[in-house]
C-alpha positions as CSV (number, residue, x, y, z in Angstrom):
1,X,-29.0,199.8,60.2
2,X,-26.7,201.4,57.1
3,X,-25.1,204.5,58.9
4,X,-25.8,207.6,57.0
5,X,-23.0,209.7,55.6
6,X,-22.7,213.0,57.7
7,X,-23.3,216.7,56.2
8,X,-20.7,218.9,56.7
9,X,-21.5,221.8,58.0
10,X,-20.7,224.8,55.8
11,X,-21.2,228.7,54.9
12,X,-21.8,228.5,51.1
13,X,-21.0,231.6,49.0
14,X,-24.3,233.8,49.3
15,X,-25.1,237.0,47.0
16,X,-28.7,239.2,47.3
17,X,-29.6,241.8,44.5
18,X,-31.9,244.8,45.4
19,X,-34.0,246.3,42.7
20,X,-35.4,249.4,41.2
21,X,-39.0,246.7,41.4
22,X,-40.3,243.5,41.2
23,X,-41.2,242.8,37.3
24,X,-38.9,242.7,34.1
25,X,-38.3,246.3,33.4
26,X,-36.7,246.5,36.5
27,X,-32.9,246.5,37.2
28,X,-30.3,246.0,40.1
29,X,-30.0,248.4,42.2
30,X,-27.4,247.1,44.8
31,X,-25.7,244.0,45.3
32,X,-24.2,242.5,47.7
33,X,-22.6,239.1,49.0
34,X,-21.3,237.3,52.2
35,X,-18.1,234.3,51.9
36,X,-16.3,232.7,54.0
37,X,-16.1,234.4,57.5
38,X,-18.4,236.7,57.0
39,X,-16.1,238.5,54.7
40,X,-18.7,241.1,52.9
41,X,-19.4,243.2,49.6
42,X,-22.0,245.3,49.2
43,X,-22.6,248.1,46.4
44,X,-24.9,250.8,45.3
45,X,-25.3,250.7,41.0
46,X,-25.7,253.8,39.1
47,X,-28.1,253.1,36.8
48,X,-28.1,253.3,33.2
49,X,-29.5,256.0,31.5
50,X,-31.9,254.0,30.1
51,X,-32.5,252.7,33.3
52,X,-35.9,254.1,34.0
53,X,-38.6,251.9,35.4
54,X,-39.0,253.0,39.1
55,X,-41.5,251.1,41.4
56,X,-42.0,253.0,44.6
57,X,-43.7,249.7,46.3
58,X,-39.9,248.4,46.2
59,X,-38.1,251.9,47.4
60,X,-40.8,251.7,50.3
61,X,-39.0,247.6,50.9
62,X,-35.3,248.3,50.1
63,X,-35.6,252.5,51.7
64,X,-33.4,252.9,48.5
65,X,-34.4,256.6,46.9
66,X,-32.9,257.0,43.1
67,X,-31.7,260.1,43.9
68,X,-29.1,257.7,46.5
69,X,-27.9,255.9,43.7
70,X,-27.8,258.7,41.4
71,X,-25.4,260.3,44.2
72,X,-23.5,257.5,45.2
73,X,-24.2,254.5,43.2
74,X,-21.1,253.2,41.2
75,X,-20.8,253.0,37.9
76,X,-22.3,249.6,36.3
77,X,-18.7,248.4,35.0
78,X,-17.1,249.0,38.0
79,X,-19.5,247.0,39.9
80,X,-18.9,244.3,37.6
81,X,-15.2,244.1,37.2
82,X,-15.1,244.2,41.3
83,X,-17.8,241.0,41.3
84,X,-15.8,239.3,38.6
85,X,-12.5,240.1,40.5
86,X,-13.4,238.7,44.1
87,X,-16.0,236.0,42.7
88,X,-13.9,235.1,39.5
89,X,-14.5,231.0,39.3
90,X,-16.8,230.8,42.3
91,X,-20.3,229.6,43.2
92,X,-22.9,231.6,45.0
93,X,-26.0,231.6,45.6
94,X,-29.0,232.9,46.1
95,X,-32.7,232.3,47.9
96,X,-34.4,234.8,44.9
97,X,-32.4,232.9,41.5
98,X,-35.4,233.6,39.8
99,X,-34.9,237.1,39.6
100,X,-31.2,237.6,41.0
101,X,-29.8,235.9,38.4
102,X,-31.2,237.9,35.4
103,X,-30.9,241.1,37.8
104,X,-27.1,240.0,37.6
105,X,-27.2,238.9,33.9
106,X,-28.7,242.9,32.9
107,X,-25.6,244.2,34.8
108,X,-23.1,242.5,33.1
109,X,-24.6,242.8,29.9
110,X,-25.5,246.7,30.5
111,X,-21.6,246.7,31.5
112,X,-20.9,245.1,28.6
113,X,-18.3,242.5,30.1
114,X,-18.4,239.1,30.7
115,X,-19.2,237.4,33.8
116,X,-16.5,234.9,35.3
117,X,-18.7,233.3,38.4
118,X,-21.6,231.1,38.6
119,X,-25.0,231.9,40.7
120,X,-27.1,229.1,41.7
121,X,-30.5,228.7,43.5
122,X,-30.0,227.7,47.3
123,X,-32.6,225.3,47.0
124,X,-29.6,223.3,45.0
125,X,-27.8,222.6,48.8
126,X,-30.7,222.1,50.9
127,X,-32.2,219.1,52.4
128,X,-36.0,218.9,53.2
129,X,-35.1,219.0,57.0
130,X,-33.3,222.4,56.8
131,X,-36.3,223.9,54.4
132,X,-38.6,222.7,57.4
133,X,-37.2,224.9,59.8
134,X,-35.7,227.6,57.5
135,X,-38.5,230.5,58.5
136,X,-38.7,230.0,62.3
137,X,-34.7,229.5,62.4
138,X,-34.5,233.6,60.0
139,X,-36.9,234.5,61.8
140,X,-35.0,234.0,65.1
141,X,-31.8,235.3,63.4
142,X,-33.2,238.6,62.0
143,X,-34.3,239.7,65.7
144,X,-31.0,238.6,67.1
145,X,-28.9,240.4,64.9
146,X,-30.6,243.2,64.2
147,X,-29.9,243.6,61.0
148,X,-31.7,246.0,58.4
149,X,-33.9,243.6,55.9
150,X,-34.3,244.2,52.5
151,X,-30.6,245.8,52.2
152,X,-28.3,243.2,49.5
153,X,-25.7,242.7,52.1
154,X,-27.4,241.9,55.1
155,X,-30.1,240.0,53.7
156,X,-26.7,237.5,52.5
157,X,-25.8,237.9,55.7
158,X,-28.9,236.6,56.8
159,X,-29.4,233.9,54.1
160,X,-25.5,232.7,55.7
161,X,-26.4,232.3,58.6
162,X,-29.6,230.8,58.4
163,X,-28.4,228.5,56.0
164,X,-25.5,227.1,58.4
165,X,-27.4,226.7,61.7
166,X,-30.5,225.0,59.6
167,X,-27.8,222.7,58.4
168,X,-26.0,222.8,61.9
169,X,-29.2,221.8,63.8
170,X,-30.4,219.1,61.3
171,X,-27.5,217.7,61.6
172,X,-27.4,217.2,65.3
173,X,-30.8,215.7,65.0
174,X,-29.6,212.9,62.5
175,X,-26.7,212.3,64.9
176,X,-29.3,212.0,67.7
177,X,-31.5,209.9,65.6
178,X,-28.7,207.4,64.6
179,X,-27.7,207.0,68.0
């Protein structure tokens, strides 16, 4: 029996946008991202003037009011200079690509500057057996953490950590089945 080449275990890069709602007038809201040791980021954004588009079915999800960012939500460049500074040349990613990464894209073209990172899908790094017990494994995480959902930085903190013991306990298993 060919002996199969071991996953190394790992805590990828992972970022979480909130928004102002769920369809394409909406923008980001806050931001935030988890690397190595836990080492976090998290930000209100200001929104643009322009910025209008206000679902209340998301504020009731994120408990983000616009009058909280209007107060003490950062201005859109400096939210993107600081990503670009701590992220410049990395990859992260993310379990909601499909509307992160043009959340991400609006801010840095709102802000008018260039952005130096790269944001991929998670789906990209994991295996069938870690998608199989992804939900129970969150599930188990969210409750033992107590975090608060739906906020940018602890849902990456979440994402991190489920990520790594999915890939921690699938990994054991192959072991156990090569044996």
């Amino acid at each position: 029996m060919k002996k199969k080449k071991n996953i190394k275990p790992f805590r990828p890069y992972i970022l979480d946008v909130e928004a102002s709602g769920f369809g394409c007038e909406s923008y980001p809201i806050e931001i935030g991202f988890v690397l190595e040791k836990r080492n976090r980021y998290c930000s209100l954004i200001a929104p643009a003037d322009h910025w209008t588009h206000w679902d209340m079915a998301a504020q009731n999800t994120h408990h983000i009011s616009r009058e909280t960012l209007m107060k003490y939500g950062n201005p859109l460049d400096h939210v993107a200079q600081e990503l670009n500074r701590i992220l410049n040349g990395l990859t992260v990613y993310s379990d909601g690509w499909v509307t992160d990464k043009p959340w991400v894209t609006r801010l840095f073209s709102e802000a008018g500057i260039r952005q130096t990172f790269s944001i991929s899908p998670l789906e990209c790094i994991l295996t069938g057996p870690q998608m199989e017990i992804w939900h129970a494994t969150k599930n188990s995480i969210v409750s033992a953490m107590g975090l608060t959902r739906h906020r940018a930085c602890s849902d990456a903190l979440i994402i991190q950590e489920t990520f790594y013991r999915t890939r921690m306990k699938t990994q054991q298993n192959l072991q156990t089945t090569l044996q």
